[in-house]
Backbone as CSV, one residue per row, in Angstrom:
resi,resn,N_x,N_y,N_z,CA_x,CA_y,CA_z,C_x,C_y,C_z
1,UNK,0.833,-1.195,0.000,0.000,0.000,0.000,0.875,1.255,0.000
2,UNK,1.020,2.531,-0.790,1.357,3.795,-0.902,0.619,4.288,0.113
3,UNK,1.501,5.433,0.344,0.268,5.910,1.281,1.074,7.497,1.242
4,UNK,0.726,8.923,0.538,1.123,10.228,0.012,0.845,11.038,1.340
5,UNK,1.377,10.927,2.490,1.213,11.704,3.722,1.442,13.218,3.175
6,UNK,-0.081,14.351,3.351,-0.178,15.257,3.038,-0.826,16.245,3.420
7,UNK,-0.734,18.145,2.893,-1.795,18.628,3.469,-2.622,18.866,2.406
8,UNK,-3.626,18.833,2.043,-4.404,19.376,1.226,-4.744,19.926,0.207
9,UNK,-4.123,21.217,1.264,-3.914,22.908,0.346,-2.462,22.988,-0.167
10,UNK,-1.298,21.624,0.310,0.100,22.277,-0.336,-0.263,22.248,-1.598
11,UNK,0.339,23.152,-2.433,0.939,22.761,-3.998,2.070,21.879,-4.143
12,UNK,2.922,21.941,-3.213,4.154,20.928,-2.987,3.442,19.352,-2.947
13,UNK,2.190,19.354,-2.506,1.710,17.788,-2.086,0.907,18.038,-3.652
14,UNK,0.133,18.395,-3.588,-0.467,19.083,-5.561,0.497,18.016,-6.354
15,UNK,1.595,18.462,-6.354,2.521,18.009,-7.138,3.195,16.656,-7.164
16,UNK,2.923,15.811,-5.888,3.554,14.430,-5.461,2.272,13.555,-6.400
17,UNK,0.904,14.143,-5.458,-0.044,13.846,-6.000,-0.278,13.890,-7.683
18,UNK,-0.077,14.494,-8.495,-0.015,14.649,-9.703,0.727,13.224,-10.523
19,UNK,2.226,13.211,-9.614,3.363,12.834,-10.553,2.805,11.235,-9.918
20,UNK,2.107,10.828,-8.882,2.060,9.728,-8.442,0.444,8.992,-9.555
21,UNK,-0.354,10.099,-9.457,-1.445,9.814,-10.878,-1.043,9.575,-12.078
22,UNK,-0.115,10.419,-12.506,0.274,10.158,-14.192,1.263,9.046,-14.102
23,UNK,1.943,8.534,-13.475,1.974,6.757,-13.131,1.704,6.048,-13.203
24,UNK,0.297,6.315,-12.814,-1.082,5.621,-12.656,-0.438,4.493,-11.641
25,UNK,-0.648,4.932,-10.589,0.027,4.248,-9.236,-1.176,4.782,-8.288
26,UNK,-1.494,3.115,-7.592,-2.643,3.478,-6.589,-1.438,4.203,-5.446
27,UNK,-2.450,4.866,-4.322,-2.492,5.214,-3.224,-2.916,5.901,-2.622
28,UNK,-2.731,6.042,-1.488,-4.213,6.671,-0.553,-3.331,8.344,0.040
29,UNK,-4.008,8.972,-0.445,-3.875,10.715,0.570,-4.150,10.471,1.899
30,UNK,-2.781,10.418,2.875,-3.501,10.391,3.960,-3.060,12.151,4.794
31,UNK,-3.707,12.768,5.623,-3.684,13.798,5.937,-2.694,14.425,7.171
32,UNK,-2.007,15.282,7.520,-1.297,15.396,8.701,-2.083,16.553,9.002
33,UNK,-1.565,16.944,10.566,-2.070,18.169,11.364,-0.772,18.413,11.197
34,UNK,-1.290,20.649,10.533,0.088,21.099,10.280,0.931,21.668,11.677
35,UNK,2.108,21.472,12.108,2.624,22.131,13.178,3.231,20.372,13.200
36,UNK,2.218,19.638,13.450,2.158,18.499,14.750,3.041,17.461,13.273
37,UNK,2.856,18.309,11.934,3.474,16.932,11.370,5.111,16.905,11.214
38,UNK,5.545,17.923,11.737,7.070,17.902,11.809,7.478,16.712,12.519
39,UNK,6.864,16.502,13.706,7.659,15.616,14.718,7.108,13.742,13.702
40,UNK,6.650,13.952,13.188,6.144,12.765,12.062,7.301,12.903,10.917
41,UNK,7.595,13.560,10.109,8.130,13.782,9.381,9.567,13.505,9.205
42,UNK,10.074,14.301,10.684,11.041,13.686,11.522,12.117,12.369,11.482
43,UNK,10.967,12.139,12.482,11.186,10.811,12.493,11.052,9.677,11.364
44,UNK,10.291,9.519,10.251,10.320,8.810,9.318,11.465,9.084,8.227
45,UNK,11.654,10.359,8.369,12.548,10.729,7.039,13.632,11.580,7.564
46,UNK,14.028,12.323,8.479,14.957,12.833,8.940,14.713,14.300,8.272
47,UNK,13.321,14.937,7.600,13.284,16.037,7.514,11.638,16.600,8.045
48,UNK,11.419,17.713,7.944,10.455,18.149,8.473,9.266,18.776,7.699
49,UNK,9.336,18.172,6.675,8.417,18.822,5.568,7.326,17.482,5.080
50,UNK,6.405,17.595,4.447,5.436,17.119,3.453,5.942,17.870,1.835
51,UNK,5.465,16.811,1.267,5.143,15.693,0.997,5.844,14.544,1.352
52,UNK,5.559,13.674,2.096,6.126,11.789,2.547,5.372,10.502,1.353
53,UNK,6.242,10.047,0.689,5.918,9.365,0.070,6.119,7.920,0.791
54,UNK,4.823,7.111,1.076,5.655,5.777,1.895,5.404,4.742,0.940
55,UNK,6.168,3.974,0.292,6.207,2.773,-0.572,6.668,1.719,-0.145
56,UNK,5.622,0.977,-0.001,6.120,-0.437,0.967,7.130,0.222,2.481
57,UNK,8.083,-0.481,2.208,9.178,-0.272,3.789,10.086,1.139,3.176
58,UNK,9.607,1.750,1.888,10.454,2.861,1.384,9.916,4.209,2.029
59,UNK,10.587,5.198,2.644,9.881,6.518,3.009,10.760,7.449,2.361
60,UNK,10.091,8.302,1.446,10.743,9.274,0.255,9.941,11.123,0.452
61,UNK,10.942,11.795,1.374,10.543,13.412,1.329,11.053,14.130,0.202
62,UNK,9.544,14.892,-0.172,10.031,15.887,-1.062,9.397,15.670,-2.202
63,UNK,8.760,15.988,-3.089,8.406,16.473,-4.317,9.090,15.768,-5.540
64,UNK,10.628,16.150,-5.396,11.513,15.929,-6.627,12.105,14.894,-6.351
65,UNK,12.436,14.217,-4.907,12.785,13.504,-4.731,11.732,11.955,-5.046
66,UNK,10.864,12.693,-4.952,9.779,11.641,-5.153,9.423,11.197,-6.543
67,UNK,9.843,11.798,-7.379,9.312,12.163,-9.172,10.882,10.924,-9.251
68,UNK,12.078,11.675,-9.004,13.251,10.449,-9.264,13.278,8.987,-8.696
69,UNK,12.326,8.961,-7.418,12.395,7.361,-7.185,11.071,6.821,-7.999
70,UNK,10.448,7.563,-8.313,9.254,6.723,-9.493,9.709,6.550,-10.680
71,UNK,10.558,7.446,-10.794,10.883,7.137,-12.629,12.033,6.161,-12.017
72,UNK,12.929,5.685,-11.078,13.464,4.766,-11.180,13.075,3.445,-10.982
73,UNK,11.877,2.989,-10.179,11.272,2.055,-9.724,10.147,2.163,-10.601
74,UNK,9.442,3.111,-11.386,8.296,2.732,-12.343,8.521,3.274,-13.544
75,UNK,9.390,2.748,-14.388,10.134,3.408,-15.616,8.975,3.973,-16.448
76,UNK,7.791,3.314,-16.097,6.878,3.289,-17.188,6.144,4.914,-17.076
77,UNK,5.837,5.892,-18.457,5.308,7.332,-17.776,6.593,7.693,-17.346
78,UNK,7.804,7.531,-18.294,9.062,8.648,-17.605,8.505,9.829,-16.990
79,UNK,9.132,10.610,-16.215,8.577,11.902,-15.857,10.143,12.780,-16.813
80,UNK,11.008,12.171,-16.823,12.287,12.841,-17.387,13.165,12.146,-18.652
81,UNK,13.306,12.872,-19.250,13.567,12.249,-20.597,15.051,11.231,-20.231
82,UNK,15.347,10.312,-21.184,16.759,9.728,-21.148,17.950,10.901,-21.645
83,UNK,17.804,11.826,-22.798,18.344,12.024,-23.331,19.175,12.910,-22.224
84,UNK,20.417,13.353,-22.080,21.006,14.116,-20.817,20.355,15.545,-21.260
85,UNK,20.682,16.031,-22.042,20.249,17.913,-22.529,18.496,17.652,-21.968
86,UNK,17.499,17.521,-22.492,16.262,17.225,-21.942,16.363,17.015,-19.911
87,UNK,16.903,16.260,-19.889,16.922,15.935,-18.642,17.172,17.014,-17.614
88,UNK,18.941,17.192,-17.666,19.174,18.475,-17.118,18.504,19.600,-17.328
89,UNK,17.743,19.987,-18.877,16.246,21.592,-19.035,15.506,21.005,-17.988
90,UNK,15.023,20.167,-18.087,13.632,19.660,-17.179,13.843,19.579,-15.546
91,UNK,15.164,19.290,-15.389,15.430,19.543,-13.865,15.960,20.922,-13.126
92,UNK,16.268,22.039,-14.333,16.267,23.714,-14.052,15.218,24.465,-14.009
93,UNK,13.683,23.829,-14.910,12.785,24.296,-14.802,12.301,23.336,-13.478
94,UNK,12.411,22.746,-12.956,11.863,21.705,-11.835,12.835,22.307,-10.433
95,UNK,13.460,23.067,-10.980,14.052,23.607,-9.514,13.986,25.871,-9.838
96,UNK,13.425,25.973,-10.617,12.785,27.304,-10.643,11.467,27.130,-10.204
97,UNK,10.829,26.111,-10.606,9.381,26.031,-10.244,9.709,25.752,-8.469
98,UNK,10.499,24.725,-8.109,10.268,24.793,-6.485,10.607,26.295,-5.545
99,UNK,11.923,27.043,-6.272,11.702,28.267,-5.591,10.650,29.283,-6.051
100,UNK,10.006,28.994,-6.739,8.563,30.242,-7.290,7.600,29.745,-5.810
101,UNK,7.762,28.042,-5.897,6.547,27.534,-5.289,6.544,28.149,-3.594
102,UNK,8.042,27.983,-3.466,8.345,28.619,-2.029,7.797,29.988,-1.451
103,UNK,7.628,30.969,-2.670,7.101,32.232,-3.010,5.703,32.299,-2.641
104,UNK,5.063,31.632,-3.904,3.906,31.674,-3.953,3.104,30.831,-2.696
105,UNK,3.709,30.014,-1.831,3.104,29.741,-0.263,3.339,30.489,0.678
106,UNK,4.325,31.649,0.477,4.487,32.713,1.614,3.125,33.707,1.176
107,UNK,3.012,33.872,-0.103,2.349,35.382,-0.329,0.791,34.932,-0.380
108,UNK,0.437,33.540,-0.785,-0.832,33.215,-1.115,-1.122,33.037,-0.133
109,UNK,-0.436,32.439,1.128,-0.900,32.290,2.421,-1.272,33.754,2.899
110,UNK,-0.498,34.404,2.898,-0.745,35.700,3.592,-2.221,36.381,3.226
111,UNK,-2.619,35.898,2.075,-4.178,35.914,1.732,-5.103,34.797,2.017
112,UNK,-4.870,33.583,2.473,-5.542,32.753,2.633,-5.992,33.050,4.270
113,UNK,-4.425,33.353,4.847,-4.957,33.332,6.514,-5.750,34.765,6.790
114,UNK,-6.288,35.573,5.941,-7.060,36.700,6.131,-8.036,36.867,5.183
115,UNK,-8.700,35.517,4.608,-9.750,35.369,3.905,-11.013,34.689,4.626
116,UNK,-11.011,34.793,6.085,-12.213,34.667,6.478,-12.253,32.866,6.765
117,UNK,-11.711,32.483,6.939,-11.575,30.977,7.395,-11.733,30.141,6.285
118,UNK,-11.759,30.332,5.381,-12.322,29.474,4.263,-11.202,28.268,3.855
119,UNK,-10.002,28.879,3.823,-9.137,28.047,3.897,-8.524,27.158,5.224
120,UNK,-9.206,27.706,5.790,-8.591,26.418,7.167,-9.604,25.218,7.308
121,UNK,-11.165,26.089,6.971,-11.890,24.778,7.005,-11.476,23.937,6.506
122,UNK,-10.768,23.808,4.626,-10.304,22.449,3.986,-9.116,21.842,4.861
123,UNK,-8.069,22.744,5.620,-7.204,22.032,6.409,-8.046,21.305,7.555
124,UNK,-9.194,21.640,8.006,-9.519,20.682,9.366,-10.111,19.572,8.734
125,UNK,-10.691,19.953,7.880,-11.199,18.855,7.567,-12.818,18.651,7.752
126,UNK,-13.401,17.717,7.116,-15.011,17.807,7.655,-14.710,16.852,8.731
127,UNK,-13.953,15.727,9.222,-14.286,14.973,10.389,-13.114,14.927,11.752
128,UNK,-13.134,14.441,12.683,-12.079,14.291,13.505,-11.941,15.519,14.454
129,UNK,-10.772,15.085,15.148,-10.549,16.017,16.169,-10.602,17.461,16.046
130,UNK,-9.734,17.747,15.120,-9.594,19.022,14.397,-10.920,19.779,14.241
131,UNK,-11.804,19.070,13.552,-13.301,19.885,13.752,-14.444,19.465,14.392
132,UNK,-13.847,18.698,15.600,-14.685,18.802,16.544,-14.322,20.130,17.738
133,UNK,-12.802,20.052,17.463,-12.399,21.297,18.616,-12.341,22.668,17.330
134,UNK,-13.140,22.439,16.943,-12.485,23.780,15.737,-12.299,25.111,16.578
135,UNK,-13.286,25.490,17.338,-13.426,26.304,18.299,-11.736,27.395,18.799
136,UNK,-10.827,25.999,19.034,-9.357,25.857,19.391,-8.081,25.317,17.759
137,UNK,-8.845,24.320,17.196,-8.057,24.509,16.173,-7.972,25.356,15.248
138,UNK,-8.725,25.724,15.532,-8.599,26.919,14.068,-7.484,27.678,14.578
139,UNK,-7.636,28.596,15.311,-6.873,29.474,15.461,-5.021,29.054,16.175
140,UNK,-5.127,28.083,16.532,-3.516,27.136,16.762,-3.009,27.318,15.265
141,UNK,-3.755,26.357,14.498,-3.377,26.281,13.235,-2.619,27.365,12.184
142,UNK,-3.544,28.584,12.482,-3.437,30.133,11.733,-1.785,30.240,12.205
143,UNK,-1.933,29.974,13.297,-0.770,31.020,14.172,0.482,29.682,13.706
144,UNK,0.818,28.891,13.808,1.507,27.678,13.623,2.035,27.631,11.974
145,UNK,1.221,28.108,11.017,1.174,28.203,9.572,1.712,29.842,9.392
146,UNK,1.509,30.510,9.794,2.267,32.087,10.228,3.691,31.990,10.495
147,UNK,3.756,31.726,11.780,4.909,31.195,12.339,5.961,30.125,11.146
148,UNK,5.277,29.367,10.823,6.124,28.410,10.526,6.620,28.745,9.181
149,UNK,6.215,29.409,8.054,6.418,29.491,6.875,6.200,31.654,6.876
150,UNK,6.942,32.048,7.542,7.324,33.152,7.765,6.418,34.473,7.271
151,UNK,5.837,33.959,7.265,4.316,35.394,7.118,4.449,36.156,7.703
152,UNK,5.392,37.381,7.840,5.383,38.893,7.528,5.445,39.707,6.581
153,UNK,5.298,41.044,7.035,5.130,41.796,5.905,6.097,42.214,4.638
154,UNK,7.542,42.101,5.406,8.047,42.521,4.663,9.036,40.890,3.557
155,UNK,8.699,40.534,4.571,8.905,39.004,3.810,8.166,38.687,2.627
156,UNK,6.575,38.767,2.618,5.522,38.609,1.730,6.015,39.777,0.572
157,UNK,6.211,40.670,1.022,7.017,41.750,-0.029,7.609,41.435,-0.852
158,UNK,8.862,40.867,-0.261,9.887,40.348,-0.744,9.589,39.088,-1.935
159,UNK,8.928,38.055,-1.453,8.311,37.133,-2.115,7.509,37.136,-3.474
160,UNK,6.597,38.534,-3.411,6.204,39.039,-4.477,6.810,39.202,-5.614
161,UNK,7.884,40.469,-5.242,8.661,40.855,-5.631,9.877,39.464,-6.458
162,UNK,10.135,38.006,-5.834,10.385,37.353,-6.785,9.437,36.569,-7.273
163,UNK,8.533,36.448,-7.024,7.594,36.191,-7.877,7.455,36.495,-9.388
164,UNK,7.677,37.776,-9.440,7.189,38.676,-10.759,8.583,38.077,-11.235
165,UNK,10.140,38.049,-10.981,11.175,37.576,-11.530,11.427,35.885,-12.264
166,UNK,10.370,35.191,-11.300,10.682,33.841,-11.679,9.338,33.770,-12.625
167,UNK,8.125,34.252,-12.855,7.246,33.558,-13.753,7.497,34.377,-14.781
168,UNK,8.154,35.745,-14.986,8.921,36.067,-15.932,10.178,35.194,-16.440
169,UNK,11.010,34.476,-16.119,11.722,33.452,-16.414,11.155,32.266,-16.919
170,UNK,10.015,31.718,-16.237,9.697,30.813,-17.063,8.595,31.085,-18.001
171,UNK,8.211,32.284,-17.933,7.405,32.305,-19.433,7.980,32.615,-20.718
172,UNK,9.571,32.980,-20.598,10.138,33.413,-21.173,10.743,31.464,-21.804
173,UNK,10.656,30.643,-20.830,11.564,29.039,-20.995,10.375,28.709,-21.969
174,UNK,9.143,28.921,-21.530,8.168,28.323,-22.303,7.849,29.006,-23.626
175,UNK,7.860,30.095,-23.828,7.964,30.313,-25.151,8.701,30.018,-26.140
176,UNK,10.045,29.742,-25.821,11.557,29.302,-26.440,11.362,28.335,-26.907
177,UNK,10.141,27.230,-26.223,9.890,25.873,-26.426,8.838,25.710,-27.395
178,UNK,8.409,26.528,-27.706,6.992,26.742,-28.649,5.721,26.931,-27.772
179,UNK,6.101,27.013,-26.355,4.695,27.383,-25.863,3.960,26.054,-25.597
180,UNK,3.857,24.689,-25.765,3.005,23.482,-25.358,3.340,22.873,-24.463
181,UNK,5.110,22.677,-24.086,5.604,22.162,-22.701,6.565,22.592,-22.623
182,UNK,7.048,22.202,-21.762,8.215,22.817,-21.299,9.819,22.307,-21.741
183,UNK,9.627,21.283,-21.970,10.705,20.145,-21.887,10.311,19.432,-23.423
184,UNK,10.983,19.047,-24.783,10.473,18.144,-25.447,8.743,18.084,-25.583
185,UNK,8.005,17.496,-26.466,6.695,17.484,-26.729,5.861,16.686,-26.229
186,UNK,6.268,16.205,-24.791,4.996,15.536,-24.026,5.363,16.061,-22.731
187,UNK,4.158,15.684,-21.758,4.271,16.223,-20.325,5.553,15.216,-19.700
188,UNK,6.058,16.220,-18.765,6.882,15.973,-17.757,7.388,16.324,-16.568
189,UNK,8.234,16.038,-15.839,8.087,16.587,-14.043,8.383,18.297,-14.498
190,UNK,8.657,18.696,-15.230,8.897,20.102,-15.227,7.222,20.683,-15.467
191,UNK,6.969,20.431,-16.527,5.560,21.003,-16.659,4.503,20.379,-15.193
192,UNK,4.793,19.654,-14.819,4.192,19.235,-13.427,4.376,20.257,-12.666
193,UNK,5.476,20.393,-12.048,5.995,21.122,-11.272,5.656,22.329,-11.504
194,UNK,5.474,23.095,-12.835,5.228,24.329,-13.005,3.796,24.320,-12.264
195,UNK,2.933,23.789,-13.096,1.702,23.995,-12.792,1.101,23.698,-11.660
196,UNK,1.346,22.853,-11.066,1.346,22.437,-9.509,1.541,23.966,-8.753
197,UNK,2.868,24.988,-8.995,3.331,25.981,-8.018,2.249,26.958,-8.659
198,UNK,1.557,26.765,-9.751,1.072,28.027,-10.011,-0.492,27.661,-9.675
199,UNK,-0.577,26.482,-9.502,-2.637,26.440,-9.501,-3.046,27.132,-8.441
200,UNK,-2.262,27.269,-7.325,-3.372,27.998,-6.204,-3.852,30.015,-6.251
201,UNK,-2.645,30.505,-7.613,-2.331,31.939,-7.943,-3.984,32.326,-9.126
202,UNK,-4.108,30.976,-9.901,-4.832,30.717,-11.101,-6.154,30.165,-10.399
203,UNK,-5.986,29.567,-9.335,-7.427,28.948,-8.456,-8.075,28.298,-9.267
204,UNK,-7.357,26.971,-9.507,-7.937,26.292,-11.473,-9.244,25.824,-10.899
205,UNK,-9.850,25.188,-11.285,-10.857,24.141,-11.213,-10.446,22.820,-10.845
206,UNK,-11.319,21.991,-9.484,-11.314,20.902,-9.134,-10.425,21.101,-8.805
207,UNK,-9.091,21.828,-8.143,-8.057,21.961,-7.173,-8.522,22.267,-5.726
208,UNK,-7.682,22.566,-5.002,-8.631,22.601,-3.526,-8.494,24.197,-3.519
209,UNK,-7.698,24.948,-4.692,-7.745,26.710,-4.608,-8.889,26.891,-5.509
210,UNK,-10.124,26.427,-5.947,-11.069,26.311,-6.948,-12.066,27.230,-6.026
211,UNK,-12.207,28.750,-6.164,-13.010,29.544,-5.887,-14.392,29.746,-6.801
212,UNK,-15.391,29.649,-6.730,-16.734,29.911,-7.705,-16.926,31.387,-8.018
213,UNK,-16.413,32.115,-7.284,-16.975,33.229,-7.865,-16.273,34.561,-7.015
214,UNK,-14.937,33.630,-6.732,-13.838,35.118,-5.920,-14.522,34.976,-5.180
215,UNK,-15.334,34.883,-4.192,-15.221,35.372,-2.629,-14.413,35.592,-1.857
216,UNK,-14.304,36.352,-1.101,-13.062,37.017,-0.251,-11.697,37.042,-0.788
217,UNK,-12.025,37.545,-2.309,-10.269,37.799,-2.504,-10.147,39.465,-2.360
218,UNK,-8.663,39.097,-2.200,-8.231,40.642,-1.976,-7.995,41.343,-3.805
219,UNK,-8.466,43.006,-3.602,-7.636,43.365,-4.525,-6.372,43.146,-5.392
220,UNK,-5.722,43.059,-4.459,-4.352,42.553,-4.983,-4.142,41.285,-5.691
221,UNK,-4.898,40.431,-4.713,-4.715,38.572,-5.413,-5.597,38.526,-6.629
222,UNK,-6.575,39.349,-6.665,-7.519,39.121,-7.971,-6.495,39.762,-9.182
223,UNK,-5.969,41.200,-8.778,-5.204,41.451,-10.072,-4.375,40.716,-10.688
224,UNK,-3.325,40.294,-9.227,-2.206,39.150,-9.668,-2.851,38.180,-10.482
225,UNK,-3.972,37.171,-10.475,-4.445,36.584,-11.036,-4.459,36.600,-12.641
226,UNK,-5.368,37.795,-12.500,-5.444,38.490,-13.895,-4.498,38.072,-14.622
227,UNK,-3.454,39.329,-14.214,-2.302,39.525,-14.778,-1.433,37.879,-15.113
228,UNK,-1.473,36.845,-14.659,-1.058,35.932,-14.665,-1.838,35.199,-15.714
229,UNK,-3.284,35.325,-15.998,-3.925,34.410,-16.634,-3.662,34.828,-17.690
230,UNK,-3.484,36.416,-18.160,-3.178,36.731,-19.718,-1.513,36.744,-19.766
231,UNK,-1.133,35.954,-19.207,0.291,35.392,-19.860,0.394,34.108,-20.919
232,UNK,1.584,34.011,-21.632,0.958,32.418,-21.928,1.443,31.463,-21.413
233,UNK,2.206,31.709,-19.970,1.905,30.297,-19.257,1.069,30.548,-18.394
234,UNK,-0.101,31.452,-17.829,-1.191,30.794,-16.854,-1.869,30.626,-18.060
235,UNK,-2.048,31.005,-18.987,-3.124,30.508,-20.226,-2.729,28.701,-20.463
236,UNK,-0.987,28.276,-20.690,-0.437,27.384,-20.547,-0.864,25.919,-19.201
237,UNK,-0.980,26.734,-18.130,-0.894,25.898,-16.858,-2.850,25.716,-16.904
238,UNK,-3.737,26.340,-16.857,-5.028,26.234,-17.519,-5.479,25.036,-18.746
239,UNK,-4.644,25.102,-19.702,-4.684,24.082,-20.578,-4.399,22.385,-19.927
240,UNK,-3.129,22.478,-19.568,-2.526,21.768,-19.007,-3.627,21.109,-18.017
241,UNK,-3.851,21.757,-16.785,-4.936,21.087,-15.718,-6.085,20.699,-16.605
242,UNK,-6.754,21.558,-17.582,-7.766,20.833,-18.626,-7.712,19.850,-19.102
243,UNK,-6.682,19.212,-19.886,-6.522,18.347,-20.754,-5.472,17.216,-20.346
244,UNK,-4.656,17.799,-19.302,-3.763,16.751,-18.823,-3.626,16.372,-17.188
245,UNK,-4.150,16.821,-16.442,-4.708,16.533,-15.046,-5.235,15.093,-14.739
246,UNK,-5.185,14.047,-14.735,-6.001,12.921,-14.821,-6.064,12.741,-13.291
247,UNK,-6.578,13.102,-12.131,-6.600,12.996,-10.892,-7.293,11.746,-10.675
248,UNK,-6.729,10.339,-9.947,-7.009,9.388,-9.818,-7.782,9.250,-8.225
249,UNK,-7.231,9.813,-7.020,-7.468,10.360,-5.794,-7.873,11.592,-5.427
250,UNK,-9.392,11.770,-4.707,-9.416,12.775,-4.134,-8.424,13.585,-3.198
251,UNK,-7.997,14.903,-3.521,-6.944,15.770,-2.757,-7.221,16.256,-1.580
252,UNK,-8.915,15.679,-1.114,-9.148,15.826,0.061,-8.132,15.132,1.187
253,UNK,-8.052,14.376,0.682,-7.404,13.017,1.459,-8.244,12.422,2.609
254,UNK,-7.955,11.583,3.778,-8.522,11.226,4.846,-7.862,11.422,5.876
């Protein structure tokens, strides 16, 4: 049994989840409490982050780390080409996309934790402890997700600010390429990875950032949006979740 120890709302887990579907590899989303899953994390893997990939007696942290032990143990659905030039593009855009992604969870958070709870409800969850004490979890949680992934002001600033530098870089990789992927002419961990860091900015559809009709966004996040969707990679990353998304597991998890 797999089992994708995750939160929800990461795009970092977005992305395990993704590369573990286009595999087409069963396994089950199972959910952590954020703060409380370090000391889990820990101990299984010797780091303190999600995504945990557990395969049989194998425990694999990390995103990218996780994309290289599937393409080595499930050759089938390369995520990375053989050829070395392909390989090494696909692993520069796969490590621009993780520092954008780093970005875009400081600054999107900073709008999520002042959007009126909407986003913590999907972290508690509809069952269990968490929302039976919501009363108390909620607000642990806020402060723990603040704390932990550095939500200030001038930090979120800062973050912005490379923001606008790195999706200018890669819209600039993706055009070079003709604009359909990123890497060679089929999907791969790079175009994963892109779109994964960008769905919660784009709030695609059937993601867990899938808003109906903007409620409680800020000025600011709606423009960014905008401005992102008439590029041609959020026009790009849009297509992509359309036509190449095959989600096998709910991202709710349990």
């Amino acid at each position: 049994m797999r089992i994708l120890y995750q939160f929800p709302l990461s795009h970092f887990c977005e992305k395990a989840r993704w590369l573990l579907d286009y595999k087409e590899l069963d396994f089950v989303a199972q959910n952590l409490i954020p703060g409380v899953h370090r000391a889990f994390a820990q101990l299984k893997t010797g780091q303190n982050t999600l995504p945990i990939l557990k395969d049989q007696e194998k425990w694999i942290s990390d995103s990218t780390q996780i994309a290289l032990y599937l393409d080595e143990l499930y050759p089938e659905h390369t995520l990375l080409r053989s050829d070395p030039e392909l390989r090494e593009s696909a692993l520069e855009v796969n490590a621009i996309a993780t520092e954008l992604g780093q970005h875009v969870r400081r600054w999107g958070l900073s709008h999520a934790l002042s959007d009126g709870g909407e986003s913590l409800e999907i972290l508690i969850g509809e069952k269990g402890y968490l929302r039976q004490f919501e009363k108390y979890s909620k607000p642990l949680i806020k402060a723990l997700m603040a704390k932990g992934y550095k939500v200030d002001s001038q930090k979120v600033i800062q973050s912005r600010e490379k923001m606008d530098i790195l999706v200018a870089e890669l819209n600039q990789r993706l055009n070079n390429n003709g604009g359909r992927y990123f890497v060679g002419d089929r999907l791969g961990l790079a175009d994963i990875a892109v779109c994964s860091m960008l769905a919660p900015l784009l709030e695609i559809e059937g993601t867990p950032w899938e808003k109906e009709h903007g409620e409680n966004q800020s000025e600011e996040f709606r423009s960014y949006k905008n401005f992102l969707a008439e590029l041609p990679l959020g026009q790009y990353v849009q297509r992509i979740y359309m036509t190449e998304r095959r989600a096998r597991v709910d991202w709710r998890g349990i």
